[in-house]
N, C-alpha and C positions, 0 to 999 in steps of 0.2 A: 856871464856873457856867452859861454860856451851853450850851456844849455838852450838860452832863449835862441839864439841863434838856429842851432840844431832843428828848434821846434820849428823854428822860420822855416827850415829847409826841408822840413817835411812835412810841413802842410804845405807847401809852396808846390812840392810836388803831389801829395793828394788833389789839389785845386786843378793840376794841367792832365790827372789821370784822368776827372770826374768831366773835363771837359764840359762838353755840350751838357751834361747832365748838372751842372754845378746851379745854374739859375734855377734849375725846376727844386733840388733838394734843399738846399739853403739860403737864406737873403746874403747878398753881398755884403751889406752891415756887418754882420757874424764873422764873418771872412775877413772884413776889416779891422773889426774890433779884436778879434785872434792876433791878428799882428802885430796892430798898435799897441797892446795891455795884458791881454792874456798870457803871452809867451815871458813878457818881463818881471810876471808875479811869478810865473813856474820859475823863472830863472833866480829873479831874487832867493826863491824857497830855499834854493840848495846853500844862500850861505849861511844857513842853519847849521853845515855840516863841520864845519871848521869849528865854532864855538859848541857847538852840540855834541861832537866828539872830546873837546877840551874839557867841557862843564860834566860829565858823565864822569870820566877818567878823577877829575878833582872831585868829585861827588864820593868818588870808592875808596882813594887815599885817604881823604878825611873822616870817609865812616872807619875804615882801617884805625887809624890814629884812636879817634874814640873810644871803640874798642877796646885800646889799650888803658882809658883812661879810666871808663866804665858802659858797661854793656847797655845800660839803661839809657845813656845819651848815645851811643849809638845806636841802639833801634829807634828811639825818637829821631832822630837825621835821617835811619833809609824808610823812615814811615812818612817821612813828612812831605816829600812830593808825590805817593801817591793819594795824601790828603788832598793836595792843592789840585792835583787833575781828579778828583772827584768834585771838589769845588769849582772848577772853571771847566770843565765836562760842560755841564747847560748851556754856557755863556758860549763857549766852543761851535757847540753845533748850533745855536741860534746865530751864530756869525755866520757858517754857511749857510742858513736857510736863506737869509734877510742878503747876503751875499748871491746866492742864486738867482732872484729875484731882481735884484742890481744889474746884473752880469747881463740877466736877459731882456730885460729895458735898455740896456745901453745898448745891445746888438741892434734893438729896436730903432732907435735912436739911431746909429750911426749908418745904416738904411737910408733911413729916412733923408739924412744929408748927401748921403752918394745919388736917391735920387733926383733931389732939388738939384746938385749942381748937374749931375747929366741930360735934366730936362728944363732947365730954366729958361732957352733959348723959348722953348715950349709955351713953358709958362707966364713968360710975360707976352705973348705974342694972343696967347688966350685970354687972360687975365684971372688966371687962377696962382698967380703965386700969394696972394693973401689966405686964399683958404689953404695951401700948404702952409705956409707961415704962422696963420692961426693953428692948426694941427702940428706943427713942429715946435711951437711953444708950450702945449697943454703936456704935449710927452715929454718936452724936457722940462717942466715942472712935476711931472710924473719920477721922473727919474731923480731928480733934488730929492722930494720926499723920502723917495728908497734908500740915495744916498744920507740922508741926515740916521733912517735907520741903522743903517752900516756904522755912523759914527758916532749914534748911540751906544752899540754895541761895542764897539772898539773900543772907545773911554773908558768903559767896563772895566774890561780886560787888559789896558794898559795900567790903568789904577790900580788894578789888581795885582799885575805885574809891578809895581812899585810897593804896596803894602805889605802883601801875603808875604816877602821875604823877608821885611825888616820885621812882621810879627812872629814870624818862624826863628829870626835870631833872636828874639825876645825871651820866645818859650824857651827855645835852646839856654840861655845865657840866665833864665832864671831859674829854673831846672837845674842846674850844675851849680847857682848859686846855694841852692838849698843843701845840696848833695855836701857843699863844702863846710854852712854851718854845722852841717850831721856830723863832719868829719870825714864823712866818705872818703871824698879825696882833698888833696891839700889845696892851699890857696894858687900855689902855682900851677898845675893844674887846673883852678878856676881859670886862670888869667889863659892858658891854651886853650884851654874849650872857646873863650871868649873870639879869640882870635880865630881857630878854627871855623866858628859859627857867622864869623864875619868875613871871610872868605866864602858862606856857602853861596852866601845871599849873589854873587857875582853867577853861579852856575843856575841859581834855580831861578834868577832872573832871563837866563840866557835860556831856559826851557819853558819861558812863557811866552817871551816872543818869537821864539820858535812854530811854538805850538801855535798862534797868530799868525805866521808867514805861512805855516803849513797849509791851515785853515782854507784862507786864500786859495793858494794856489791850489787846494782839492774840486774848489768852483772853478776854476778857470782849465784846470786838467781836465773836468767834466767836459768841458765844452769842446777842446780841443781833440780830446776822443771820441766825442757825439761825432765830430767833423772828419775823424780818421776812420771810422765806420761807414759813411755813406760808399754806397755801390756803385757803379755806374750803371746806368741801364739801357748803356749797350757794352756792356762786356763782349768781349773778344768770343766768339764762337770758334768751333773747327772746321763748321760746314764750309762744303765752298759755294761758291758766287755762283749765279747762273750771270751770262749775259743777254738773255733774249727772256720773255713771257712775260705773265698778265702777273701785275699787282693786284692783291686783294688786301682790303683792312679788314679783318674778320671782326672787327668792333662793331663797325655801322654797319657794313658789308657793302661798302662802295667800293666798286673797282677801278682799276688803269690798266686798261688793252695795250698790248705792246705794240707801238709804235703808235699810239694814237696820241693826241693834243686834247687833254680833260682839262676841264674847269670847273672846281668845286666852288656853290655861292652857301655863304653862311651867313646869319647876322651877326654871330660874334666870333670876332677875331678870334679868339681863344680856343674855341670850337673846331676854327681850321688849323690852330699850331698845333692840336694834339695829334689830328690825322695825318697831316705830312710829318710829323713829330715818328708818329707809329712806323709811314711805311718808311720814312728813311731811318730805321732801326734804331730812333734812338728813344722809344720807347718801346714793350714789346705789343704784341697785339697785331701785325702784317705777317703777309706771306709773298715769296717773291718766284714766281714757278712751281708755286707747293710745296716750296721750304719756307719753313720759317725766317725772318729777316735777323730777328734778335741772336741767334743763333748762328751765325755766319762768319766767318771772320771779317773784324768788322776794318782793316789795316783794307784787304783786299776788296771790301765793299767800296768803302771810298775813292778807290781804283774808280769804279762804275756807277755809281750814284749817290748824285748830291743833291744837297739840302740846301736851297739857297734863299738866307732871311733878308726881307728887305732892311733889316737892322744888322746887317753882320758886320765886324772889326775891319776896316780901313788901317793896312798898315802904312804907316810913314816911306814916303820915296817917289819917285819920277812917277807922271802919269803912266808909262809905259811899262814900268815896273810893279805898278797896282795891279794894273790891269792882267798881265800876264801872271801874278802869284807865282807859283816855283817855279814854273816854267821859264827857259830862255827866255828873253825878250824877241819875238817877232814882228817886224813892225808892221808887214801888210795882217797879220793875224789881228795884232793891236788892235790895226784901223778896220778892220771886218768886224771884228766882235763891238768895238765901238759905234757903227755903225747900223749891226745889231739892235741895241740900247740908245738908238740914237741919241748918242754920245759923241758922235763926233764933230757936232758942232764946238766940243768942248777944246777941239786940240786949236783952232784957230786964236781960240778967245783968251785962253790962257798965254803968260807972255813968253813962256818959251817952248811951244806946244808940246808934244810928249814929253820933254824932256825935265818940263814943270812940275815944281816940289808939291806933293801933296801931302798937309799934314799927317799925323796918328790921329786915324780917326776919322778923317776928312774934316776936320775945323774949319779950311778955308775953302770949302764949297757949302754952296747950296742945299737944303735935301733933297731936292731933286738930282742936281748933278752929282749926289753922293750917292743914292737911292740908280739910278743908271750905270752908272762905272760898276756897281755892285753884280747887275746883271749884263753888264759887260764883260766881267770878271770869272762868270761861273757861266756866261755862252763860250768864252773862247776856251771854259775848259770843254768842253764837247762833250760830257759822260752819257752813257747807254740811257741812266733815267736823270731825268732832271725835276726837281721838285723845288718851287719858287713859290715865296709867300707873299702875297700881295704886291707884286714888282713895278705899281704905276700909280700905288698910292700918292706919289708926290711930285707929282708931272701935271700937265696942264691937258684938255682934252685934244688937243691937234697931237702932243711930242706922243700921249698915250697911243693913238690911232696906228702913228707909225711904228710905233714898238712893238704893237700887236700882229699888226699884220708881215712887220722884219721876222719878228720870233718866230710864227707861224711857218712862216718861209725855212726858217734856219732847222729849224727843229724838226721840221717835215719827215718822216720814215722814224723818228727818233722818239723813246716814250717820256712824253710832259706832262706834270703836275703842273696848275697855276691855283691857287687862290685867289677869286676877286669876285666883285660883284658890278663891276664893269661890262654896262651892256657891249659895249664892245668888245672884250675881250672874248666875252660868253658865245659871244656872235661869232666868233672864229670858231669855237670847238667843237672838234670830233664828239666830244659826248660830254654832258652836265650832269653834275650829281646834285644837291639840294639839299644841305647838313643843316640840322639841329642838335646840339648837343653831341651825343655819341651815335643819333639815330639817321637813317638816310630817307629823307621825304621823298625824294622823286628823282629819277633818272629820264635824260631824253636830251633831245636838241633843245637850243635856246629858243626855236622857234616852235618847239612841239610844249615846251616848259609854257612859253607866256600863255600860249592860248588854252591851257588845260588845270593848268597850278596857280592860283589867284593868291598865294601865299609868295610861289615865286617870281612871279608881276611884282606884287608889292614889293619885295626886297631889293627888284631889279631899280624899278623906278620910283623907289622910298614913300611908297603912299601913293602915289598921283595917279595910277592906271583908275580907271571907273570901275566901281564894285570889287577893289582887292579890301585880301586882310593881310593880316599881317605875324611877322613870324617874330616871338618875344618867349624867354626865357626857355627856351625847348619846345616849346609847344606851338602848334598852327591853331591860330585865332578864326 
């Protein structure tokens, strides 16, 4: 219990080092499945050490005794286990291989279920939880398969573990038999040895399931150290912070002018979390005044610029308590930044307006009204740069209008990131960039963009401008 525990508390604390970095290096699955199973095979392992110290210690006293009775059944006794681990040697590491392969289907596996339950709302609203469903049954019959391997192999080895010592008192027990017809030694004697060798079988049993428990937990300790290895990648720098200048991504080579209002349009999402990903330093690859971002310290970064996902963690408590995050509670700050996000239609409608319980999570709003409060959240933090990733995907096109041209307002003098492909939004911005992949197609106004870049028409107004193409897999069509 100590151990498994211990483990808990140090991956627990690897998982809040790695932060923001934990989604990008490992599936949550893995992370799951480390808690639930992995930690309680390592923990199990160690009560190896109790009979495995026991069984070793009676292992020496009774080759001792033999000795005294004859040397020839004592070397047979300290030869004979490391017969049996050249005999279960194969069977041994065929259990980790076929164990690995387990281990990493079940991460797979238990993925796969943290996704279905955090997207289900999703998914019945789409109608794809059948093809998850369908895919969540092929892997856990995927998994069965592997697992009946594992329990091929085990059967092995626990039979083994029941045989190999009762044929090991055999040999012993007929070997001393002969030794007594010869006269070697007397019959009482026989009848020790007997007893001796019937006592062994409790320790060399105790060194096969051992060596089984061990097994195990070498796979699950793998994995657990694959996870204590991951870096963050935004380690802590020494540099310090600038508070003013031009961000640059040196990937694509799109910039953000300080204090301007940019709008980067992409067709895949993914495309644009790496780029706000980069400059808000939590991958490397930006520059922020002509230092490096990654490089920074990153305690004092977050002083000054944030990353704001339209998916980020809603913690539990009063609307006014969300919204402010460590901050006092302010209540004209509150309803300004709500306001902002227009969000403040939310304090009337809820029944005890700020003061109304918001779950973990936001469970009892909307995605819209969770999706708002989010950027609620990170305008009334006010930082130097502000970086928001798609923040009206789940609004209607009037509350979008207002939040574009609120923000615009608020942020005025201040330098903003927005990702969207929101003719609207675009239409507010200081300057447009036009991402593909890692590549930067086109910079300019929204309005120098449509009528020059028929790739970004198309993107803007999904097809329907006359004579666009279109932008698909990195490439302009």
């Amino acid at each position: 219990m100590d151990a498994a525990f211990r483990t808990v508390t140090t991956v627990t604390d690897q998982a809040l080092r790695l932060g923001a970095t934990l989604d990008r290096r490992t599936r949550t699955g893995e992370v799951v499945a480390i808690g639930i199973g992995d930690v309680w095979t390592i923990g199990r392992s160690l009560t190896v050490t109790g009979p495995g110290v026991g069984a070793a210690l009676a292992y020496v006293v009774i080759a001792v005794m033999l000795f005294q009775v004859s040397a020839l059944l004592a070397a047979v006794v300290l030869g004979g286990v490391p017969v049996l681990a050249l005999i279960l040697g194969p069977a041994l590491g065929r259990l980790q291989a076929v164990g690995a392969s387990y281990r990493s289907q079940q991460g797979v596996l238990t993925g796969r279920i943290v996704d279905i339950i955090g997207g289900l709302p999703v998914l019945n609203g789409l109608g794809g939880k059948e093809i998850y469903a369908s895919r969540f049954r092929q892997e856990s019959q995927e998994l069965q398969r592997q697992g009946y391997q594992v329990g091929r192999v085990t059967s092995v080895i626990q039979a083994a573990g029941l045989g190999l010592p009762t044929l090991f008192l055999a040999v012993v027990v007929w070997l001393a038999a002969r030794l007594a017809v010869q006269g070697t030694i007397a019959v009482g004697e026989l009848v020790a040895v007997y007893g001796y060798a019937a006592v062994l079988v409790v320790p060399v049993s105790s060194f096969i399931e051992g060596a089984v428990d061990v097994s195990r937990a070498l796979v699950a300790g793998r994995r657990v150290t694959d996870f204590l290895g991951l870096k963050r990648e935004d380690a802590a720098g020494t540099e310090p912070v600038p508070t003013d200048g031009d961000l640059i991504d040196t990937v694509s080579g799109a910039g953000v002018a300080a204090g301007s209002f940019t709008v980067v349009a992409t067709a895949r999402q993914n495309d644009a979390v790496a780029l706000v990903d980069r400059l808000g330093g939590l991958r490397p690859g930006a520059t922020w005044n002509g230092q490096s971002i990654s490089e920074m310290d990153s305690a004092v970064l977050r002083e000054h610029l944030l990353v704001a996902d339209h998916d980020a963690d809603l913690f539990a408590g009063t609307l006014a308590e969300v919204v402010s995050g460590r901050r006092d509670v302010v209540e004209e700050e509150v309803l300004q930044a709500l306001h902002t996000a227009a969000a403040d239609d939310l304090v009337p409608a809820l029944p005890a307006g700020m003061a109304s319980r918001i779950d973990s999570g936001g469970r009892n709003l909307s995605g819209g009204q969770g999706q708002r409060i989010r950027l609620a959240r990170a305008c009334l933090a006010n930082p130097n740069v502000l970086l928001a990733v798609d923040p009206t995907s789940s609004v209607d096109a009037a509350t979008e209008a207002a939040i574009v041209e609120r923000l615009a307002q608020a942020r005025r003098g201040r330098t903003t990131l927005i990702t969207s492909t929101s003719a609207s939004m675009l239409a507010h911005a200081d300057h447009v960039h036009l991402i593909s992949g890692d590549r930067l197609i086109a910079s300019g106004t929204h309005a120098s963009l449509i009528r020059d870049e028929p790739a970004y028409s198309a993107l803007v107004f999904r097809g329907e401008a006359p004579g666009s193409t279109k932008l698909e897999g990195g490439q302009v069509s």
